[in-house]
C-alpha positions in Angstrom: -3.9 14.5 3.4 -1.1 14.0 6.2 -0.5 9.7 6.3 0.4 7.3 9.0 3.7 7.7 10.1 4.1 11.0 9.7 5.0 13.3 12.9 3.2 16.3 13.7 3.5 19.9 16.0 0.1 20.0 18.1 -1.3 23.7 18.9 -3.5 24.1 22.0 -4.2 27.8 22.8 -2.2 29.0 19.7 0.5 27.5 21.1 2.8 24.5 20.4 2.3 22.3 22.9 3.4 18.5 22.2 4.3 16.2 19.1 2.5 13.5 18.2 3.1 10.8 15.4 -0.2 9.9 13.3 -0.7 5.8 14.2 -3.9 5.4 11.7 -6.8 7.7 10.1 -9.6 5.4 9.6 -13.2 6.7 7.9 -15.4 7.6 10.8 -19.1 7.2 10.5 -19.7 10.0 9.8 -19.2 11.0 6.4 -16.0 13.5 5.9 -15.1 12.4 9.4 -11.9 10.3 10.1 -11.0 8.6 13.1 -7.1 9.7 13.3 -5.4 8.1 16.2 -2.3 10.3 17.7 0.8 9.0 20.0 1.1 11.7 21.8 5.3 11.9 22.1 5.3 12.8 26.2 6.4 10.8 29.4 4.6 8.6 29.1 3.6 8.2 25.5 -0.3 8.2 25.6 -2.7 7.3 22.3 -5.7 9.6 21.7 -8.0 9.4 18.7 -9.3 12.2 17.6 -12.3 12.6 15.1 -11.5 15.3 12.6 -12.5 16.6 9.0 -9.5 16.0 6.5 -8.4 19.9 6.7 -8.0 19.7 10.2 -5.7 17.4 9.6 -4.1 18.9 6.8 -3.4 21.8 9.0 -6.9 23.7 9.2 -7.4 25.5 12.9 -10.5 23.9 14.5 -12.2 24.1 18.3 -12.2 21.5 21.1 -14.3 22.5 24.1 -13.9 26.1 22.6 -10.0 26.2 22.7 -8.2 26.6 19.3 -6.1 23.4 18.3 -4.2 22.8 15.1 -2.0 20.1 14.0 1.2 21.4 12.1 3.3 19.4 9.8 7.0 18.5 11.1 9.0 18.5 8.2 11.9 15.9 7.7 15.6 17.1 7.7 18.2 15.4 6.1 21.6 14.8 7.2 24.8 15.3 5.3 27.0 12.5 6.0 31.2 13.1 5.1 32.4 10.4 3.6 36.1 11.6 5.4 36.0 10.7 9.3 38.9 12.8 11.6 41.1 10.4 13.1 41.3 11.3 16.5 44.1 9.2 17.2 46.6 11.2 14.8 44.5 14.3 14.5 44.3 14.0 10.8 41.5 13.1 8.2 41.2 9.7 6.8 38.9 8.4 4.0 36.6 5.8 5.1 38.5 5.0 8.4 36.3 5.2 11.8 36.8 7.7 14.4 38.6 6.7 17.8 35.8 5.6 20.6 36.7 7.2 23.2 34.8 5.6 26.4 32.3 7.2 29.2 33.9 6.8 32.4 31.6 7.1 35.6 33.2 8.7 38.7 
């Protein structure tokens, strides 16, 4: 089962539609029910909480109001960091020496 923190692609219509990060998944009352609250990554973030079975949030298509929704799993991407930085100052590469900053000037 997806956990808190984790970042999500949701489907409305079969198509993606918005991200959203998992807050919390709490038991609901009902039993195989979970209360899984979503911030939903627009302008302006909003917080819904949606009531779902453990496969639909592992990824299972399900209804709302008779239109299809899934929740797809973002998967993390990790970055490859040089250890070697270019100098822009002399154009060359430089072990462990920073970069040149080179300022934003507004016209």
């Amino acid at each position: 089962m997806r956990r808190e923190g984790e970042v999500v692609l949701i489907y409305y219509q079969d198509q993606p539609t918005v991200y959203a990060r998992i807050e919390s998944i709490e038991f609901d009352i009902k039993r195989g029910w979970y209360q899984v609250t979503l911030l939903l990554l627009t302008v302006p973030a909003q917080t819904v909480t949606w009531i779902l079975r453990e496969a639909y949030i592992d990824g299972e298509p399900f209804t709302m109001g008779d239109i299809p929704v899934r929740l797809e799993e973002v998967k993390s991407t990790s970055v490859k960091r040089d250890t070697e930085v270019t100098d822009l100052s002399e154009g060359k590469e430089t072990p462990g020496k920073a970069g040149k900053v080179i300022p934003f000037k507004k016209y």
